[in-house]
N, C-alpha and C positions, 0 to 999 in steps of 0.2 A: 568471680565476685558476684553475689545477685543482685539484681536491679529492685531498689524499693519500688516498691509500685501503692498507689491510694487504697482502700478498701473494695473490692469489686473489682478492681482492675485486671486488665488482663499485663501480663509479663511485654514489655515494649518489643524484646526481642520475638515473641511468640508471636503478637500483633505483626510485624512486617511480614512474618515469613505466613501467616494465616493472607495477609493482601496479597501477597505473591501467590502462594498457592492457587486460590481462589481467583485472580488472575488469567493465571498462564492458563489453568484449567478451565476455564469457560472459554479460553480461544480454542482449545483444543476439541471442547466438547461441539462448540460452533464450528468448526471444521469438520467434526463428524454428523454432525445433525446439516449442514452445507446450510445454516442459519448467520446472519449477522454478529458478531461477535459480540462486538457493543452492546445490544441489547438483554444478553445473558452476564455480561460483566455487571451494567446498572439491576439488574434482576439480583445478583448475588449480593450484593452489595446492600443494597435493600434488604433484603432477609436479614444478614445477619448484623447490622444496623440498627435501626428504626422497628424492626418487623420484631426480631427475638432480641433484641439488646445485646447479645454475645460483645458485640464488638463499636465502640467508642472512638473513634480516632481523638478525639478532644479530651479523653479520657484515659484513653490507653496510651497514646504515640506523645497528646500534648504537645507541648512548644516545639518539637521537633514536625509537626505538620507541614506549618508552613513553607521549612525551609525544602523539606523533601518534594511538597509539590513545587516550589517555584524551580528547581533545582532540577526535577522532571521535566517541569515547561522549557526549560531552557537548551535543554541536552535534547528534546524532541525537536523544539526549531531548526535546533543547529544541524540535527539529520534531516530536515525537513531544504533547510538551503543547501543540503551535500545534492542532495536531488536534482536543483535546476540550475541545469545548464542550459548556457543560451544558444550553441549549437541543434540543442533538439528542440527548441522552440519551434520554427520554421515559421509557419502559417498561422498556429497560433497566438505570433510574439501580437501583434495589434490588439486582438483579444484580451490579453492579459493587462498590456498597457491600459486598456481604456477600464478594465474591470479595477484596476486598482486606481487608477489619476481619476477617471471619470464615477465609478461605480463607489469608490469609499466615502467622498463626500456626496454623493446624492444619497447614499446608506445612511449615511449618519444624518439630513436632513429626515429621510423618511422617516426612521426607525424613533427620533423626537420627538415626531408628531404623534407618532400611533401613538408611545408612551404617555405624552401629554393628553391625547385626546379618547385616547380609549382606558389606557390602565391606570389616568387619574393624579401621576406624580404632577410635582410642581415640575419649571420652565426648567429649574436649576438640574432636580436630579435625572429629567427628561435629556437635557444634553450633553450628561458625566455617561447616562447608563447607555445612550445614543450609540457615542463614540465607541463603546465598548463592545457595541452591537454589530461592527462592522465585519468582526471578525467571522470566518467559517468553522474553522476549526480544524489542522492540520491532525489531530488527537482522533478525529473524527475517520475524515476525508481520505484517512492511508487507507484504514480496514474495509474501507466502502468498499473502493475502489479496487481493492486486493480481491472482493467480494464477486463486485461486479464486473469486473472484468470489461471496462470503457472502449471506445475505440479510443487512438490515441490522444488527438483533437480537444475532445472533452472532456476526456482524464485531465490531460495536463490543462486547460482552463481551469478546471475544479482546484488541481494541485497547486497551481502556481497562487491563486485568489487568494487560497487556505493560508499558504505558508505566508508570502508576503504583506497581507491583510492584517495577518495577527500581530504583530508587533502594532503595525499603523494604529490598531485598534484600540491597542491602549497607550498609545501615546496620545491620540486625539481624546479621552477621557481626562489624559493628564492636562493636555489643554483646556478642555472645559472645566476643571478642575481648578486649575490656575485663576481661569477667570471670575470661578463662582469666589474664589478664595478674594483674589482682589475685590470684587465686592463687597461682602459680608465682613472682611476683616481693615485691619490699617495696612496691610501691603500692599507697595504702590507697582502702579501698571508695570513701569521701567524693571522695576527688583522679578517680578514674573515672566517677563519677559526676556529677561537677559538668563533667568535661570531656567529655560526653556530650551533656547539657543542653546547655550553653553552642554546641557544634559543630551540635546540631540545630538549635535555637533560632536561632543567627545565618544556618546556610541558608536557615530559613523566611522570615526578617527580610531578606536581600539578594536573595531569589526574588520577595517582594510590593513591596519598594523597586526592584527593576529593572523588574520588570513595571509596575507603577502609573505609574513615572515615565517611562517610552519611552513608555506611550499617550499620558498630559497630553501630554507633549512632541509627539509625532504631532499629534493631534487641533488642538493650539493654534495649530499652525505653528511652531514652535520647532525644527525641521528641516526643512530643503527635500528634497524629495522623492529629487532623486538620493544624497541621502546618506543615506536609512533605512537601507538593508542595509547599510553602512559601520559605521553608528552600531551596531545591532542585533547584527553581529557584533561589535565592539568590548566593547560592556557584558556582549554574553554570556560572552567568553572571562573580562575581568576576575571579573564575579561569580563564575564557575565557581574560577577560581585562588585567590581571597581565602577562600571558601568552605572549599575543600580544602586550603589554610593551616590555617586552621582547625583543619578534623577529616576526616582523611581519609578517602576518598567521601563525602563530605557533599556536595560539589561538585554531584554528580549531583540528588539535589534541589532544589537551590536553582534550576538552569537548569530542570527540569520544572514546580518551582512559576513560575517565571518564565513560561515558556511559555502554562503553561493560565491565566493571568493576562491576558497579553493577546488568546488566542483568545478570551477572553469579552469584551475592551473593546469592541465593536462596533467595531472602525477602518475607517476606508474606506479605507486602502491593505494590510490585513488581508491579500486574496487576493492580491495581487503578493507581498508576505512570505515567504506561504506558499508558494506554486509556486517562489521563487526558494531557498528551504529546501529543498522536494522535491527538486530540481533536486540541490543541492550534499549532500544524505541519499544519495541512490544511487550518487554517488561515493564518500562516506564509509562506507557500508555493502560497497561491491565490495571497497574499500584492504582495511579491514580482516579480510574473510573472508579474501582473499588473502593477506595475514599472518598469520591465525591457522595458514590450514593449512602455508604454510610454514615456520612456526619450529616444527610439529611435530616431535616428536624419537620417535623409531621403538624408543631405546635407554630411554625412562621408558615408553613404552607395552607393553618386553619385561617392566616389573615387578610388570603385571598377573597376576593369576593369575582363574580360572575365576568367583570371586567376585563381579568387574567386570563376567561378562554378568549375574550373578542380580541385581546393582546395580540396571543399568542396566532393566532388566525390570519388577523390582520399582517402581522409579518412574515409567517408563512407564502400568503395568498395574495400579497399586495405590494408591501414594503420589497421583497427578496424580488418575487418578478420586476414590480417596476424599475429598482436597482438595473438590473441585470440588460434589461431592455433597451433603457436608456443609454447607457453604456456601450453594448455595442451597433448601437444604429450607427451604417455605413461602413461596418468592418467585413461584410461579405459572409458572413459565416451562414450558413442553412440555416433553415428558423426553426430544424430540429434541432438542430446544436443547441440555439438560445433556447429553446425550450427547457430541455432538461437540465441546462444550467442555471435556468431561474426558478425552476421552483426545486435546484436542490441546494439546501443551504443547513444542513447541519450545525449547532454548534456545540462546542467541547470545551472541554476540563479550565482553559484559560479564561472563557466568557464567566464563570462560576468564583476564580480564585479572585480575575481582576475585580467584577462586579464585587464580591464581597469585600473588595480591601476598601475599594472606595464609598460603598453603601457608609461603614463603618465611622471615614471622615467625613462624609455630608451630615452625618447624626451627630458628629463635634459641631458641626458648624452649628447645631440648630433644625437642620430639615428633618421632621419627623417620616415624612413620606418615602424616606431613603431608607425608614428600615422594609419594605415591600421590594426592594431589586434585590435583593437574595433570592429569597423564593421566587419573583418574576424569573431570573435567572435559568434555576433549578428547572421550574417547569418548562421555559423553552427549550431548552439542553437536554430533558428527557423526553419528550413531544419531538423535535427534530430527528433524532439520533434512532428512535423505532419508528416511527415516517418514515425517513429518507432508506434507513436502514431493510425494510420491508419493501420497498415502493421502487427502490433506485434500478434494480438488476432488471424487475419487468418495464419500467419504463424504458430505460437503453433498448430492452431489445422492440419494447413498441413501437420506439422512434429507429429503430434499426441501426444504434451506434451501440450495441455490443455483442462481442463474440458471437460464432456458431450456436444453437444452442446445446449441442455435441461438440466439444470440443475436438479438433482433429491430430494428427500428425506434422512433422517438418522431417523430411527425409533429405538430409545434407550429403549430394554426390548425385551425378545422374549418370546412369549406366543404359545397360537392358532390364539387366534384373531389377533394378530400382523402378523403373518406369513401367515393369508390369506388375508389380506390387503396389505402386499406386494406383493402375488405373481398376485392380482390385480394389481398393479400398475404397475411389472413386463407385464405383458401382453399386456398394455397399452403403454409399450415402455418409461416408467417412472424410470430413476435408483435409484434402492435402496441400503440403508448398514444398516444392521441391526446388534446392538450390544449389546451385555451383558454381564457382568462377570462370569455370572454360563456356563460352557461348555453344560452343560446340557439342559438348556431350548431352546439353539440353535439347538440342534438336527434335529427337524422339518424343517427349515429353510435351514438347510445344505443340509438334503433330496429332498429339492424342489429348489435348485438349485438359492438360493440367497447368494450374499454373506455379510458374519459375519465377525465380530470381539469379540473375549473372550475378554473381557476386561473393565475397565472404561472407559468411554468415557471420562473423565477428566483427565484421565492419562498422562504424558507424553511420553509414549511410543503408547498410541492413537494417539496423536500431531506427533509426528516421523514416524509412521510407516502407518496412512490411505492420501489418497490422498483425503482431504476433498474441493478441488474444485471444483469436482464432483457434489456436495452438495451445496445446498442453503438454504433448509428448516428443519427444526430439529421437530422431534416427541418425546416426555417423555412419555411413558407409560408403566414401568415398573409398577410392584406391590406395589411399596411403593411410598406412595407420598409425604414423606419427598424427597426423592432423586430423583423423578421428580421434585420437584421444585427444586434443588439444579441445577441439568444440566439444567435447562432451565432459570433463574438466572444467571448464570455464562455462557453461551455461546450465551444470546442472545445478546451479544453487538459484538459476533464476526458473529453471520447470520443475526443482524438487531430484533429486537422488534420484528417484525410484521409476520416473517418467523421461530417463536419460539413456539413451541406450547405444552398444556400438557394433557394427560389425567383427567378425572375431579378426583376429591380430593374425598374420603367417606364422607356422608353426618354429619356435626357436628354441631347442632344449637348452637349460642352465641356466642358473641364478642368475648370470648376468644379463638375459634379454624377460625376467618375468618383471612388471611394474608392480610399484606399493596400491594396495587398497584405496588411495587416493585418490588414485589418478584413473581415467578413464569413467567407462561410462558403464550400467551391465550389460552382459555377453548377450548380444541375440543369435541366433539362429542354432542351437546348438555346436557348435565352434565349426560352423562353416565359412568361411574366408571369403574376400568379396572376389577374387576368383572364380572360384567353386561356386557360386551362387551365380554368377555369368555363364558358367560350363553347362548347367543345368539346364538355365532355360535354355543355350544354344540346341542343346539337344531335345527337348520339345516338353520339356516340365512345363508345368504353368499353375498360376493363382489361381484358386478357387476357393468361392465362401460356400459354404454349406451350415442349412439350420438345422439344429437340434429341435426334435420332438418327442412328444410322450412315447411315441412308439421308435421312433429313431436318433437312440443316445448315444451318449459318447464312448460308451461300451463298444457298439452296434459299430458305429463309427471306426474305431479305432482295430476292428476285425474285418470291415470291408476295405480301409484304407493303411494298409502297414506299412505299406512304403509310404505314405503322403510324410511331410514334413510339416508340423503345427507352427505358426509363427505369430498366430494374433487371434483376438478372439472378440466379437462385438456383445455386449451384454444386450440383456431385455430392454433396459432402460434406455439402447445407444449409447452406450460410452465404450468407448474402443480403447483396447487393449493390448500391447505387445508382450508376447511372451519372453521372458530369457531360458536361458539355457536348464533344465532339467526344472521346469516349472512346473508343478502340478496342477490341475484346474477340473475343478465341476463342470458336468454336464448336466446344469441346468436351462429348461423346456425355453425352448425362445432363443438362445446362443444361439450366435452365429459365429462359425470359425469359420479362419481364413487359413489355408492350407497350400504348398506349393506340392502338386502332385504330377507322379510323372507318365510319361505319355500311355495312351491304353493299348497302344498296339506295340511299340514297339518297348524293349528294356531300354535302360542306361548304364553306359561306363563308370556314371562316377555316383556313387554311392554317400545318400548323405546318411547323417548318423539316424539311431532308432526316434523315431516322433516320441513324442512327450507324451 
């Protein structure tokens, strides 16, 4: 049946799926340009908005906006509270307590004032658009930080601020709100007050009854497994609506308490949950930047005057740090930490929906100057978002809290052959972490001045305690190749597929010893077995990198060297490379390959396959 649609209009169905496109595509494109996401999603968005008119949300989507964005804002919290568990807090947890008990209302006093005193609103809309301001923006905060690759510390400060923030943010609006209300109208303090309570109170109450009751249920069997996500998303929309009946934005807490409720149930279907949240957040994060920036209106943005940049400045460069500062004095954290936590304070798609619902009521009430926080809004959410987004990856690494700027390897298993292929790669200026649960097989490794970890790499005290952003590519090559495939299985969706890789498997003819595509990690070494790659170096092979040049290619190469074995390769750029099995690769000027070659004087018994 087709959709009537206005004159001009675009088709409602053709509108979601042009957001979606446009979207998912600018993250894409942003991951191939290794540019900020966010800033190409509000770019697109803008174009074909504002800039060429294509596309209306108000026009095209209509009364179905609203609910898709809050609907979006809700479903992102609630992956947003699957995220924090209080286990990985450690060091951080003070940090977080004071940025939210300490930091939300000194935010909300500062963020009044600028408003009142630079951008000109009255007292009233100063301390509705305040409260609203407290927030970071968890919409924001994922991509940054996916981007820039934090140390942990300051990641999760940023992350926990973001997510737990944002609900307070507009329920402290809803309180200022209350109060403007009790003033300007005949409702009495008591009636606002009790319906404050009661709206908080029942979020809190439907956030720990949906959380507690989805785990029991989980944990006991009282759901079969293909129906969690069915089920999960069902209770969450319900909670989120009965919530927001309620007291409006209350919603938003209920699903965040909800959240960080069951990321702490220890559930073993926990991480399918979550990846399938991830999953359905990055779509819901594309939609709705894409809709923010196209129901930009160019004609509320002409009602700004000069006031709007000192605003926007001022909170930037004064409000955010001061917060931030205040907050944690006495928490011990480096003063690089507080650094780059105060002046990075992005905000997203919530500061935009909430500011405009209540711009909207302050204009019933009478306050003209409430129609200026929309666009105030607007431009601080686009001003923050290409800032922070631009600015964030080289500050960490100025203040020295992000990754290598190479990212390195993780070689899971320590042998001989492991420990001379790292301290190839060490030499190459390539960082290594090499780990394994026996103290003992580290030994070697320790000696030669790489550093280990005793441990699981699955462990959650791995998770806690290695700084794995360091890291992009993961090696299995332990001795057992049950539990190479098990690590490389379970952590390839957190390095990606394709930077996951395992030592080959011992040979087993028959359909019954080959594994599904699923499992496992890719083949490295040309199907040499972690034996056979022990045998080797016993008998005097060894790592070597060698550069390509204009005059010595990988032609040249590969006629002086036919016995070497190809295993990895470092680009121009330094980013390092593992090869798998029958991989093709350019001999391009500047390559450096890493080769295991074998002795010059003497032969070898054991013969690996033809090099690549």
């Amino acid at each position: 049946m087709a959709i009537e649609t206005a004159a001009g209009a675009m088709n409602p169905v053709i509108a979601i799926a042009l957001v979606g496109g446009l979207g998912v595509g600018s993250q894409w494109l942003a991951w191939r340009m290794r540019m900020p996401a966010i800033v190409l999603m509000l770019l697109a968005g803008v174009i074909i908005g504002p800039v060429l008119g294509v596309f209306d949300p108000a026009r095209d989507i209509g009364p179905l906006m609203g609910p898709i964005i809050a609907i979006a804002v809700a479903i992102i919290l609630f992956e947003g509270g699957l995220t924090l568990n209080f286990h990985q807090l450690r060091d951080a947890a003070i940090g977080v307590r004071r940025l939210v008990f300490v930091g939300a209302p000194v935010g909300w006093v500062a963020s009044a004032l600028t408003l009142h005193y630079a951008a000109g609103l009255s007292w009233s809309s100063s301390w509705v658009f305040g409260g609203i301001l407290i927030v970071t923006g968890p919409t924001v905060i994922a991509p940054l930080l996916r981007t820039a690759r934090l140390s942990r510390r300051p990641a999760q400060l940023l992350q926990w601020e973001a997510i737990v923030n944002d609900p307070l943010g507009a329920l402290a609006a809803v309180l200022a709100f209350e109060v403007v209300l009790v003033l300007n109208t005949a409702t009495t303090v008591g009636t606002a007050v009790l319906a404050l309570i009661w709206g908080i109170g029942a979020a809190i109450i439907l956030g720990l009854a949906g959380g507690f009751g989805l785990a029991w249920a989980f944990r006991n069997g009282h759901v079969p497994e293909y129906m969690k996500v069915s089920i999960l998303f069902a209770l969450l929309l319900g909670i989120f609506g009965i919530s927001d009946a309620i007291l409006h934005e209350s919603g938003l807490l209920a699903v965040t308490v909800m959240g960080i409720v069951i990321a702490n149930a220890n559930l073993p279907s926990y991480a399918e949950l979550r990846r399938f949240k991830e999953h359905a957040t990055i779509l819901l994060v594309s939609g709705v930047f894409i809709l923010l920036a196209a129901n930009l209106d160019f004609a509320q943005l002409g009602q700004l005057s000069g006031r709007a940049v000192v605003f926007v400045l001022l909170i930037i460069l004064v409000a955010r740090p001061l917060t931030v500062f205040i907050s944690l004095i006495g928490t011990g954290l480096p003063w690089q930490e507080k650094v780059l936590v105060a002046f990075t304070g992005p905000r997203g798609v919530v500061l935009v929906a909430v500011a405009g619902l209540f711009a909207e009521r302050l204009i019933s009430l009478g306050f003209e100057d409430a129609n200026l926080i929309a666009p105030l809004a607007f431009v601080l959410v686009a001003t923050t978002v290409v800032l922070h987004g631009f600015t964030l990856k080289p500050m960490a690494r100025w203040l020295g809290l992000a990754g290598a700027g190479n990212p390195g390897v993780i070689i899971v298993g320590g042998s001989d052959w492991t420990t001379a292929f790292a301290e190839a790669l060490i030499k190459a200026d390539v960082p290594v972490l090499m780990t394994d649960p026996n103290f003992g097989h580290l030994r070697a490794a320790r000696s030669a001045g790489i550093t280990t970890y005793t441990g699981d790499i699955l462990s959650e005290g791995a998770e806690q305690r290695l700084e794995l952003v360091s890291y992009d590519k993961l090696l299995a090559a332990t001795d057992n190749d049950a539990y190479n495939t098990l690590v490389a299985t379970d952590l390839a969706p957190e390095f990606g597929r394709e930077n996951v890789f395992q030592v080959a498997r011992v040979k087993n003819d028959g359909a019954r010893h080959t594994l599904p595509a699923t499992l496992g990690g890719r083949p490295f070494g040309h199907a040499v077995t972690h034996d056979e790659w022990n045998s080797l170096i016993r008998q005097g092979w060894t790592f070597r990198v060698t550069r390509l040049t204009e005059e010595f290619t990988l032609q040249e190469w590969r006629e002086k060297r036919p016995r070497s074995h190809l295993v990895g390769r470092i680009l121009p750029n330094g980013e390092f490379k593992l090869l798998h099995e029958d991989e093709e690769i350019r001999g391009v000027p500047d390559t450096r390959l890493i080769a295991l070659r074998p002795p010059e004087t003497t032969g070898s018994t054991v013969q690996p396959p033809a090099s690549a």
